[in-house]
LUMMINU-974019 format. One record per residue (C-alpha): residue in three letters; x, y, z negated. Coordinates in steps of 0.02 Angstrom, whole numbers. Last residue first. Example, Ala and Ser with C-alpha at 12.3 -4.5 7.8 and 13.67 -1.06 7.14 Angstrom:
% LUMMINU-974019
PT residuo      u      v      w
PT     SER    684    -53   -357
PT     ALA    615   -225   -390
//
This chain:
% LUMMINU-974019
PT residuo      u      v      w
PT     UNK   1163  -2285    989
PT     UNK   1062  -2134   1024
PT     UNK   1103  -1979   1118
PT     UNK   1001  -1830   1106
PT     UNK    919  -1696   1202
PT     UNK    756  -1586   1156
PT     UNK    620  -1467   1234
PT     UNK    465  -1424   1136
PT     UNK    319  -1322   1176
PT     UNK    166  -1252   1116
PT     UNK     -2  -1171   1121
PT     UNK   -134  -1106   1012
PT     UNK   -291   -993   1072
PT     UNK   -276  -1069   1236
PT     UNK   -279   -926   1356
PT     UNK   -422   -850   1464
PT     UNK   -421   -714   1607
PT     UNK   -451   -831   1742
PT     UNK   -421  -1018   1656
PT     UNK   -427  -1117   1800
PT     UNK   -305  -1048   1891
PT     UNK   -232   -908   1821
PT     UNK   -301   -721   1824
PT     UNK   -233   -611   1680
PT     UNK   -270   -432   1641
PT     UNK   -307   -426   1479
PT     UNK   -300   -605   1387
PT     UNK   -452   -678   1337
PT     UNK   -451   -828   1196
PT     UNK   -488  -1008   1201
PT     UNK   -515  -1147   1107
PT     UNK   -484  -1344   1160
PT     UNK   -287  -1305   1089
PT     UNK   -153  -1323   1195
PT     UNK     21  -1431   1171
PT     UNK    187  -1465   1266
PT     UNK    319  -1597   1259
PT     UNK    465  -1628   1329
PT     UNK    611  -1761   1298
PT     UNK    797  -1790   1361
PT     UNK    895  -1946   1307
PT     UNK   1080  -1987   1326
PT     UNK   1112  -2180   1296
PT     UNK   1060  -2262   1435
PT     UNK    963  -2114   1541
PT     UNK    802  -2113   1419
PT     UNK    667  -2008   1490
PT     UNK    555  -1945   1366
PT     UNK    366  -1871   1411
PT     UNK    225  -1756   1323
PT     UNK     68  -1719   1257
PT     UNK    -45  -1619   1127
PT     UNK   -216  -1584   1121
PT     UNK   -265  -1439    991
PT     UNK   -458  -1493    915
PT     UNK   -542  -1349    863
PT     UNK   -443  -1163    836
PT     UNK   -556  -1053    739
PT     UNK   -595  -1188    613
PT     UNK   -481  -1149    445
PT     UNK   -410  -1271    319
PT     UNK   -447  -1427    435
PT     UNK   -320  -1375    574
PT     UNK   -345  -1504    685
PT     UNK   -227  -1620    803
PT     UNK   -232  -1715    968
PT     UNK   -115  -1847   1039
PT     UNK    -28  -1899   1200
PT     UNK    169  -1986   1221
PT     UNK    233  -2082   1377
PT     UNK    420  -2142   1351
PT     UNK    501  -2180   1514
PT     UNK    651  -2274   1520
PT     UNK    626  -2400   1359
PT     UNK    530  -2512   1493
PT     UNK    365  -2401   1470
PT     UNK    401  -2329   1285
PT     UNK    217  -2306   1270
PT     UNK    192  -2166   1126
PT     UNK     15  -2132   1028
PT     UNK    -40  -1984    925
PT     UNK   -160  -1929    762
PT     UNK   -152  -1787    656
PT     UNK   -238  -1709    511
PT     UNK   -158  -1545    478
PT     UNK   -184  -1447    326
PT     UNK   -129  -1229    372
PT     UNK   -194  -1106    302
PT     UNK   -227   -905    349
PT     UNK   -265   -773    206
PT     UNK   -135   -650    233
PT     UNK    -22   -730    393
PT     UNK    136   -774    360
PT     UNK     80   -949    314
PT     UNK     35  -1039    174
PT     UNK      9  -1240    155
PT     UNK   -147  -1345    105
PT     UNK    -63  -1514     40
PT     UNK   -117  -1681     56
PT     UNK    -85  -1652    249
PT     UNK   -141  -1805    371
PT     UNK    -23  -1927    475
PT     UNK   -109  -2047    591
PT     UNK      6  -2168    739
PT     UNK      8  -2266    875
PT     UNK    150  -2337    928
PT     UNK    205  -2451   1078
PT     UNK    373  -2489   1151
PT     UNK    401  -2636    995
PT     UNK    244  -2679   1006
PT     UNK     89  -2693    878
PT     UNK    169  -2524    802
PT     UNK     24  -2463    700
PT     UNK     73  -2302    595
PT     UNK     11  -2241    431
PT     UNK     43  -2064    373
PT     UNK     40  -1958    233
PT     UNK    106  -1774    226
PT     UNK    182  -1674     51
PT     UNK    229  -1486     64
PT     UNK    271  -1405    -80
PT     UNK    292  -1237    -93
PT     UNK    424  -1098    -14
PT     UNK    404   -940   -113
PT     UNK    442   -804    -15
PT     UNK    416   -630    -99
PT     UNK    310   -484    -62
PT     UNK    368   -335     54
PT     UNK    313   -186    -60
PT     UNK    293    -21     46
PT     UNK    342    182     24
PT     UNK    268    321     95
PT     UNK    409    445    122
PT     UNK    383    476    294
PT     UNK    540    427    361
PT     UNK    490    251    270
PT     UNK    536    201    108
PT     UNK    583     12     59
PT     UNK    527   -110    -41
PT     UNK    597   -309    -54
PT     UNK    572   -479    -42
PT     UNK    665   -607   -132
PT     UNK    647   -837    -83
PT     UNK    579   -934   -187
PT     UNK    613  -1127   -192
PT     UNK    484  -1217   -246
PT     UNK    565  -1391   -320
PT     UNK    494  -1516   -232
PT     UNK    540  -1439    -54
PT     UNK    489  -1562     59
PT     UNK    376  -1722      4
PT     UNK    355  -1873    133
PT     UNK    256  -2006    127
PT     UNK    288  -2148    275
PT     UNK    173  -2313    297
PT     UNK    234  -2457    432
PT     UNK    117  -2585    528
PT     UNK    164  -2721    641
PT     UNK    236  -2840    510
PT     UNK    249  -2721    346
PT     UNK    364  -2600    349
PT     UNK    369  -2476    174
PT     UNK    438  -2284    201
PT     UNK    465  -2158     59
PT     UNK    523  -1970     94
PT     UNK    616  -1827    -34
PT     UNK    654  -1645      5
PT     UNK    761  -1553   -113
PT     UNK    807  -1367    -65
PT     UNK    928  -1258   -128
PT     UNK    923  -1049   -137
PT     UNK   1022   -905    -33
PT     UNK    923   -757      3
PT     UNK    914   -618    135
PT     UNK    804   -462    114
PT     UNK    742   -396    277
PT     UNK    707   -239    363
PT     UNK    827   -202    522
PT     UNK    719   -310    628
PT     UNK    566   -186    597
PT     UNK    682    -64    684
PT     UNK    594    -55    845
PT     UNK    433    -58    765
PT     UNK    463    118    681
PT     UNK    518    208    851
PT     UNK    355    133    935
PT     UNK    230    182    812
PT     UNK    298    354    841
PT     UNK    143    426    919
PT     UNK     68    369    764
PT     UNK   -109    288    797
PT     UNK    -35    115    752
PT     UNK      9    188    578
PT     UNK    146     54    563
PT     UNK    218    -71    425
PT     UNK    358   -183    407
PT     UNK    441   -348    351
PT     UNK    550   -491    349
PT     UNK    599   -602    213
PT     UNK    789   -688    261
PT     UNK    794   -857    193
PT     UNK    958   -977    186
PT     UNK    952  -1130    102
PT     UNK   1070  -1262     62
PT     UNK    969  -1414     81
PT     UNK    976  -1607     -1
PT     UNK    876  -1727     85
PT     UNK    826  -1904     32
PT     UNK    788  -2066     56
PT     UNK    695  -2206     -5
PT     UNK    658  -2371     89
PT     UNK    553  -2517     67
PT     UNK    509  -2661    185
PT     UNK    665  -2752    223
PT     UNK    741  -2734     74
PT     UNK    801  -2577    -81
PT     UNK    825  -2477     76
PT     UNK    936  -2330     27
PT     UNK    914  -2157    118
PT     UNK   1039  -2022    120
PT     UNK   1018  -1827    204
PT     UNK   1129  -1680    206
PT     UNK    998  -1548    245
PT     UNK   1071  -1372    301
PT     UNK    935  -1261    313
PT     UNK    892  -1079    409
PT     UNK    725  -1005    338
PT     UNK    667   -840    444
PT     UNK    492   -761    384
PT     UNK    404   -623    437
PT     UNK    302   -511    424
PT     UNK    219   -351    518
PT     UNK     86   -262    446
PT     UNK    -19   -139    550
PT     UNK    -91      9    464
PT     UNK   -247    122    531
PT     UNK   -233    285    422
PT     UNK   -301    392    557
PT     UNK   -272    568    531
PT     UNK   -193    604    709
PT     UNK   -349    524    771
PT     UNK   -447    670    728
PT     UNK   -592    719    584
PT     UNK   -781    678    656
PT     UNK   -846    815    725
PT     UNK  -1049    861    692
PT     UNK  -1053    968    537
PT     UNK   -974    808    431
PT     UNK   -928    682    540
PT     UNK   -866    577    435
PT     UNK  -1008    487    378
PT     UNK  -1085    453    546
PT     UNK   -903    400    606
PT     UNK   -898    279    443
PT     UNK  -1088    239    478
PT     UNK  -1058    163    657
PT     UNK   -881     76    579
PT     UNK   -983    -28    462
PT     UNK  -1111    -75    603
PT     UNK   -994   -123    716
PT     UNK   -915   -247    599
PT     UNK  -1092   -326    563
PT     UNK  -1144   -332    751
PT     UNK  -1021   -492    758
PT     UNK  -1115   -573    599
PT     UNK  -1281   -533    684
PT     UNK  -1233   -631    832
PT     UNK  -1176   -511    977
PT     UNK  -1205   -589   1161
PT     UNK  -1176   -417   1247
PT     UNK  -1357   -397   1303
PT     UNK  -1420   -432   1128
PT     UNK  -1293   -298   1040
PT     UNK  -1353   -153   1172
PT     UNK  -1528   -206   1131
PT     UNK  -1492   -186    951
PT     UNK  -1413    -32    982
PT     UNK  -1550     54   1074
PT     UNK  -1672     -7    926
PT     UNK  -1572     81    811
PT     UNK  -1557    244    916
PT     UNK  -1737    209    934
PT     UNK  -1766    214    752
PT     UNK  -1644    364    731
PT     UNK  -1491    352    657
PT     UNK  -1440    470    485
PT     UNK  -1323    366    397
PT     UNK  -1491    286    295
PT     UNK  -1549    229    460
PT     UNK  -1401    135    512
PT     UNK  -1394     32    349
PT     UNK  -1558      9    359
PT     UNK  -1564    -91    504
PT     UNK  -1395   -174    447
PT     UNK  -1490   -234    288
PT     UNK  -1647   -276    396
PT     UNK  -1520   -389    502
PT     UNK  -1482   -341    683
PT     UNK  -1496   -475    818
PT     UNK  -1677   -484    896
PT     UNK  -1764   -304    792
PT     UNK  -1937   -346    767
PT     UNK  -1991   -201    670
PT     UNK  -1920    -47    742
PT     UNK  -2017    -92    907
PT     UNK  -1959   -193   1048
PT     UNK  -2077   -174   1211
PT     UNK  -1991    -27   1275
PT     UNK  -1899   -115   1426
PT     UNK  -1749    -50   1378
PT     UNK  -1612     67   1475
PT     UNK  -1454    116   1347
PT     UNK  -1361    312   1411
PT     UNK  -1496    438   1357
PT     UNK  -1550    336   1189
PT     UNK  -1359    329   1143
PT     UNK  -1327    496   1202
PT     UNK  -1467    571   1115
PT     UNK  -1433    489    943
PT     UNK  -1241    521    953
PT     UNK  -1281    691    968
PT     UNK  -1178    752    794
PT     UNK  -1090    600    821
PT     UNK   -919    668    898
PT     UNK   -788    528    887
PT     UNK   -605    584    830
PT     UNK   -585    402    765
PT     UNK   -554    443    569
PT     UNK   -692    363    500
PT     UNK   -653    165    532
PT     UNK   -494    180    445
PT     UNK   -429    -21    420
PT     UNK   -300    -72    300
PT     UNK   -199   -254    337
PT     UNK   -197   -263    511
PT     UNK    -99   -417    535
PT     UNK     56   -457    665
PT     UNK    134   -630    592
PT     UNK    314   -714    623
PT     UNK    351   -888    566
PT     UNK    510   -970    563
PT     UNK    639  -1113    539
PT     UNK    818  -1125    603
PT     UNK    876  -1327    576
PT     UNK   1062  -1388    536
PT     UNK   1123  -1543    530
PT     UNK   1180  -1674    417
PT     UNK   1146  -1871    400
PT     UNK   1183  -2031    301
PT     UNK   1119  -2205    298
PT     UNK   1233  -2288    453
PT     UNK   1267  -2104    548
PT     UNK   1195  -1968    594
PT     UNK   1217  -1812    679
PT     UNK   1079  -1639    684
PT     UNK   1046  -1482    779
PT     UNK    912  -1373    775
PT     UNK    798  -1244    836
PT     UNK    616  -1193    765
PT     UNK    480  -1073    825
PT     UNK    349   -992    779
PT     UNK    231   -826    827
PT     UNK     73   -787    738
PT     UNK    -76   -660    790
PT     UNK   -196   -585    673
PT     UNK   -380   -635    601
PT     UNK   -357   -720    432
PT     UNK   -455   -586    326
PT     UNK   -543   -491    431
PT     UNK   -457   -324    488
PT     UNK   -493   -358    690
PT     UNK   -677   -352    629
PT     UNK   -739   -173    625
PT     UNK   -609   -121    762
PT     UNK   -691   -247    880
PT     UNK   -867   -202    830
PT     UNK   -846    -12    862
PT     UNK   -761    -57   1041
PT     UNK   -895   -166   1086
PT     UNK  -1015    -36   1045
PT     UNK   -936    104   1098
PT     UNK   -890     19   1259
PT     UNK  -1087    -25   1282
PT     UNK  -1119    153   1257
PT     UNK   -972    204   1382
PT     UNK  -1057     80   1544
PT     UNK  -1223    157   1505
PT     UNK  -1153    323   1548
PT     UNK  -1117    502   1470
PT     UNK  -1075    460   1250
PT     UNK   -977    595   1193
PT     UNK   -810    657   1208
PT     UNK   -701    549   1081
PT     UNK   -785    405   1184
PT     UNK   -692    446   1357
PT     UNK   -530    473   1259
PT     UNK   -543    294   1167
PT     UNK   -557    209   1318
PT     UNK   -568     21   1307
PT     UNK   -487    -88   1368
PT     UNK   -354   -125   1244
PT     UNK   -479   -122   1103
PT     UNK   -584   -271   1209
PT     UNK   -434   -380   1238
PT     UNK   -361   -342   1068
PT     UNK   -546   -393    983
PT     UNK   -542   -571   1109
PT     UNK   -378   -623   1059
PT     UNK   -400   -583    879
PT     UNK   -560   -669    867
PT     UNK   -475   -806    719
PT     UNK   -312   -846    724
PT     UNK   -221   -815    903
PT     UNK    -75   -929    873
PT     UNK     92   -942    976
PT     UNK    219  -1107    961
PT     UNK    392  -1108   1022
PT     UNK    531  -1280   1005
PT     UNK    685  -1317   1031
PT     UNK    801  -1474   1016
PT     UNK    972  -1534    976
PT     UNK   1029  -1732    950
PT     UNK   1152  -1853    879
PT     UNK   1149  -2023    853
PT     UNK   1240  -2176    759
PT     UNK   1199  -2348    711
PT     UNK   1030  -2400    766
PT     UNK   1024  -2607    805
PT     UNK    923  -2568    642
PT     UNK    776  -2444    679
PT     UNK    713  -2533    816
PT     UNK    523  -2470    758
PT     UNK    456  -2635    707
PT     UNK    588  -2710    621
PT     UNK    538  -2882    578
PT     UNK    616  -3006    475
PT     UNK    776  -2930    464
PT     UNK    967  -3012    413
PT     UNK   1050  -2889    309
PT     UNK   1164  -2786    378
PT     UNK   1055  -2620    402
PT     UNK   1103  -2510    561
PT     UNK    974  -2368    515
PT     UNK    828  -2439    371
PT     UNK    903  -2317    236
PT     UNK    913  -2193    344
PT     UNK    711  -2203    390
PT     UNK    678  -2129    218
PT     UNK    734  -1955    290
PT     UNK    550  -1956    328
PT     UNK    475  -1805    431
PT     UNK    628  -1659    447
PT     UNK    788  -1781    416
PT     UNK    702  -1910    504
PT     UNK    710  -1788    670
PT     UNK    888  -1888    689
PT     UNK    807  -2040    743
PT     UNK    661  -2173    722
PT     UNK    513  -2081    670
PT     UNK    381  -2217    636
PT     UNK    302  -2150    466
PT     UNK    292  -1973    468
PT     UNK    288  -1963    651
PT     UNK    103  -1890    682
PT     UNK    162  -1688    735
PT     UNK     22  -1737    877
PT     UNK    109  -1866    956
PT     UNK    195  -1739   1098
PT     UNK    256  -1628    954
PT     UNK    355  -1770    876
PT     UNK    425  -1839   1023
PT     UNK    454  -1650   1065
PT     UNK    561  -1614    906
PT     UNK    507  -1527    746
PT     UNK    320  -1467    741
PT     UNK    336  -1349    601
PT     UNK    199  -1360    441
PT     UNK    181  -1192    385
PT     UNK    282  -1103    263
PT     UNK    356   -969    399
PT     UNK    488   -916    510
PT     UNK    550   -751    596
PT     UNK    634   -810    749
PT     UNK    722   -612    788
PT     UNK    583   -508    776
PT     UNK    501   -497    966
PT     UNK    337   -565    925
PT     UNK    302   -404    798
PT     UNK    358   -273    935
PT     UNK    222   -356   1025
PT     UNK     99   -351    911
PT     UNK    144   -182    866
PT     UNK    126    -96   1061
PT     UNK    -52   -193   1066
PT     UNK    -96   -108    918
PT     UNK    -40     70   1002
PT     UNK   -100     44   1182
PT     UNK   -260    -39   1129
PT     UNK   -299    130   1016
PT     UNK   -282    270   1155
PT     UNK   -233    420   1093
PT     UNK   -359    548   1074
PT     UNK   -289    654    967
PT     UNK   -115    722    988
PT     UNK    -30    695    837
PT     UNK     10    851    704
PT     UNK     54    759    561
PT     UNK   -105    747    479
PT     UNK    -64    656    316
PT     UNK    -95    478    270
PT     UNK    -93    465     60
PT     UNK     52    430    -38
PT     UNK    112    276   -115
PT     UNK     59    178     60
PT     UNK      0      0      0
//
């Protein structure tokens, strides 16, 4: 929160508001990999299954889903089964990338419609049809792009790692970056409403069979809302056919209500106050966690194995904030890489794995013991100073059971028992997970699977795919995901899609040798 108040400083009003937010978000997917406390999808064999690998990972990525899997590499005793290959395994090495974007909740669709809209046109009055639908779509855009959980997330993950026999090291960069508006000023817009009535009823055509009283999408609380700010009945009514036409539920028209009676109220004698004293904030954060996991696992037989990771820990805290209407938004985002606190701490991660004849079961548990990672406060050139909260890195513990009726065939379900953080104020993350792999003559691995978020519902099912190609002993893999959901994109015209995005998507690139 600002310790001082927003002051005019002298800004042109009338600057547009899509050019502004949509200026932040991208300054805040452009922070060096800024990480989070989500659950990463590490490695495309991984990624192409769903994330589902807790219990039939079989090489380096071990250290990230089970490090109990060391025990069972290269092991000397005579085996029964071994359903996943894991002891003719003796030493391997690998390096892999991966990039994921989210678009949680309507954010896609409210930065489409604020980037579209002209916020100059509205400032003087309401003249055409066309403008009174764009102050309504506009008006219930800004009135929800504040929600709790609504922003835009970044991720990605790099890393290298060696084994050998039981033990491993590597080295993994993890992070989440999130673009949130965090305090909302409805009032401060630069809209004239002191004819707002007229132009409304001027500018909207209806068949003049609704009355006041039987009002399609607006609530009797909204209804009155809008009266008791000073709207006329058919002004009302106006809006509520505006709202039908544009496919508004009564939640949607909600937002747009709110920021209706913040212009009414601010308008005083008839002009609302300016632009240039809009205290609109967008908060950047971000994460960056860089390990170093040295990894054992002991297998006490042929079913059960422990193993273990221990972590040095690196974590730089990012964060910053912008008054998006500030002609100098752009100056303050470019430095939002400058603003970090950096951390040292260590990690323990500990993972169990039992075999059973065609079947194998994996728990894993990263970062038992919390480790927290220091934020900071700093003072920007306008002397309103910000908290940046700490890190603390939780607990993350993920079940899994995996049928392996083949030794080229998996099939596998892993599900969150925890409900992890991420960057983003008031967004979780518990996966339940499910994939398959076809190891067609151990040259061409064919992978498919589908997750779901089931701590929030804005993205559905996300389908995930992918393919390995195993030249002897070097290996190259791929993998890309999209979720069923999709989001509009300004300007954009793909096949298929049009103007329409996947509201999550991925992808994951990785090499390795494996003896």
């Amino acid at each position: 929160m600002p310790a001082s108040p927003r002051k005019d400083r002298g800004r042109a009003p009338g600057i547009r508001y899509g050019r502004a937010f949509l200026a932040g978000i991208v300054a805040a997917c452009t922070v060096p990999p800024a990480h989070a406390l989500d659950t990463f999808f590490v490695g495309p064999r991984a990624q192409g299954m769903a994330g589902a690998l807790t219990a039939a990972v079989d090489d380096t990525d071990a250290q990230y889903y089970n490090p109990a899997a060391f025990g069972f590499f290269h092991r000397d005793a005579s085996i029964r089964f071994d359903n996943n290959d894991l002891a003719r395994k003796l030493y391997g090495h690998g390096a892999d990338a991966g990039i994921g974007l989210r678009a949680s909740g309507k954010m896609g669709e409210y930065l489409h419609t604020l980037s579209t809209t002209d916020l100059d046109a509205l400032t003087n009055g309401i003249d055409s049809p066309s403008e009174a639908e764009d102050l309504l779509a506009f008006t219930e855009s800004l009135g929800g792009i504040d929600d709790k959980g609504t922003g835009l997330m970044v991720d990605s993950n790099a890393g290298a790692a060696v084994r050998f026999r039981h033990f491993g090291i590597g080295i993994r960069a993890l992070g989440q970056a999130s673009a949130q508006v965090t305090e909302l000023d409805s009032a401060n817009l630069g809209i004239s409403t002191d004819q707002l009535d007229t132009e409304i009823q001027n500018n909207v055509t209806s068949d003049g069979s609704k009355t006041i009283d039987d009002l399609t999408v607006l609530s009797a609380d909204q209804k009155d809302s809008l009266a008791a700010a000073g709207f006329a009945d058919q002004t009302i009514v106006d809006l509520d056919t505006l709202a039908d036409e544009q496919g508004l539920s009564t939640e949607d028209a909600d937002a747009a209500v709110q920021v209706l009676d913040d212009v009414a109220g601010s308008s005083g004698s008839g002009t609302s106050s300016t632009v240039s004293e809009n205290g609109t904030l967008l908060t950047l954060k971000g994460f960056l966690l860089t390990e170093v996991p040295v990894t054992y696992g002991h297998a006490f037989n042929d079913r059960w194995a422990v193993g273990a990771n221990l972590k040095l820990m690196r974590g730089r805290v990012y964060g910053n904030h912008v008054l998006v209407f500030d002609s100098d938004a752009g100056d303050v985002l470019a430095k939002t890489d400058e603003r970090y606190e950096e951390t040292s701490r260590v990690g323990v991660d500990v993972g169990i794995m039992a075999r059973y004849p065609r079947v194998n079961f994996g728990l894993m548990a990263r970062n038992l013991n919390s480790p927290t990672f220091d934020g900071f406060t700093y003072t920007d050139a306008n002397g309103d100073s910000y908290s940046i909260s700490d890190v603390e890195v939780e607990p993350q513990v993920r079940a899994g059971v995996a049928l392996i009726p083949f030794h080229t065939v998996t099939f596998e379900l892993d599900y969150d028992l925890t409900r992890n953080d991420t960057v983003l104020r008031g967004y979780d993350t518990q996966m339940l997970a499910g994939g398959m792999e076809w190891d067609i003559l151990r040259i061409v691995a064919v992978r498919a699977g589908a997750y779901r978020n089931l701590a929030e519902r804005d993205m559905g099912t996300v389908y995930t795919g992918g393919l390995g190609l195993n030249l002897w002993t070097v290996r190259a893999d791929l993998s890309l995901a999209m979720s069923a959901e999709t989001t509009t994109v300004k300007n954009l015209d793909i096949p298929f899609y049009g103007n329409r995005l996947p509201k999550e998507m991925r992808a994951s690139l990785k090499v390795s040798a494996d003896f």
